[in-house]
C-alpha positions as CSV (number, residue, x, y, z in Angstrom):
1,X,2.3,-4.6,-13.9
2,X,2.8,-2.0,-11.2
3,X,2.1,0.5,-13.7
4,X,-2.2,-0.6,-14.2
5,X,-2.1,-0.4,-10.4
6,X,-4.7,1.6,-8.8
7,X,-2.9,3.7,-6.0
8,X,-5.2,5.4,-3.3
9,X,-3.6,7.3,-0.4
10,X,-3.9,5.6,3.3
11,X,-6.4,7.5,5.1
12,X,-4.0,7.6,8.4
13,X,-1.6,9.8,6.0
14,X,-1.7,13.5,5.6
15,X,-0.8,15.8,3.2
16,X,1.6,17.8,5.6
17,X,3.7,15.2,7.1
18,X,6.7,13.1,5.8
19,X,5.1,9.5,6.6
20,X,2.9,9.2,3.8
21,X,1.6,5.8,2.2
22,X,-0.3,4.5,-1.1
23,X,-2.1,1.0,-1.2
24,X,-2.9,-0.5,-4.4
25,X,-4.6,-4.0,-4.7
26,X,-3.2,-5.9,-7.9
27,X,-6.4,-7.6,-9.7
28,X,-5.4,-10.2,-11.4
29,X,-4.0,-11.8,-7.8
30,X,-5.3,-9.6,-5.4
31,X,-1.8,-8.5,-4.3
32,X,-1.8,-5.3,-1.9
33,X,0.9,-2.9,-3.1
34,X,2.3,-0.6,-0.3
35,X,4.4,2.1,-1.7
36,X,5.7,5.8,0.0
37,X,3.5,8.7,-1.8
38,X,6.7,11.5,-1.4
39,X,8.6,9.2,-3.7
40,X,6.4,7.1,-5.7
41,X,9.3,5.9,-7.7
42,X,11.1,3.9,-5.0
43,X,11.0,0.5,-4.1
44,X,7.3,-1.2,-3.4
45,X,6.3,-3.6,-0.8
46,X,3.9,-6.4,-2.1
47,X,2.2,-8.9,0.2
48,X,-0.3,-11.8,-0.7
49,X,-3.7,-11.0,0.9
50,X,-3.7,-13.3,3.8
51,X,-0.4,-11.9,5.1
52,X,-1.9,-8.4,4.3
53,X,-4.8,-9.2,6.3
54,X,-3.1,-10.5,9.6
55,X,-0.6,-7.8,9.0
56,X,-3.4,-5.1,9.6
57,X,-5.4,-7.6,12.0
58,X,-2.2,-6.9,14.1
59,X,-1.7,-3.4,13.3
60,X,-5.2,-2.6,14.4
61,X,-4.9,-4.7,18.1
């Protein structure tokens, strides 16, 4: 499923530093993918969108 993921770069990331993130939102469920774009093979986080929402609601305080 990850794989028909749409993956768009955070716009807080850089192409010159090491903390780099992707965020994909899943369709079908509208699951936001998080993922690290230096290794885009590695392990994915996947939240439901309410938790996504109050995580960035909290992020942006």
């Amino acid at each position: 499923m990850t794989s028909a993921l749409k993956w768009f770069k955070s716009s807080y990331s850089s192409n010159d530093g090491p903390d780099c993130v992707e965020v994909a939102i899943a369709p079908a469920d509208a699951t936001v993918h998080v993922r690290d774009s230096k290794n885009t093979q590695r392990a994915q986080l996947a939240f439901a969108d309410a938790s996504w929402a109050e995580f960035v609601a909290f992020a942006s305080y």
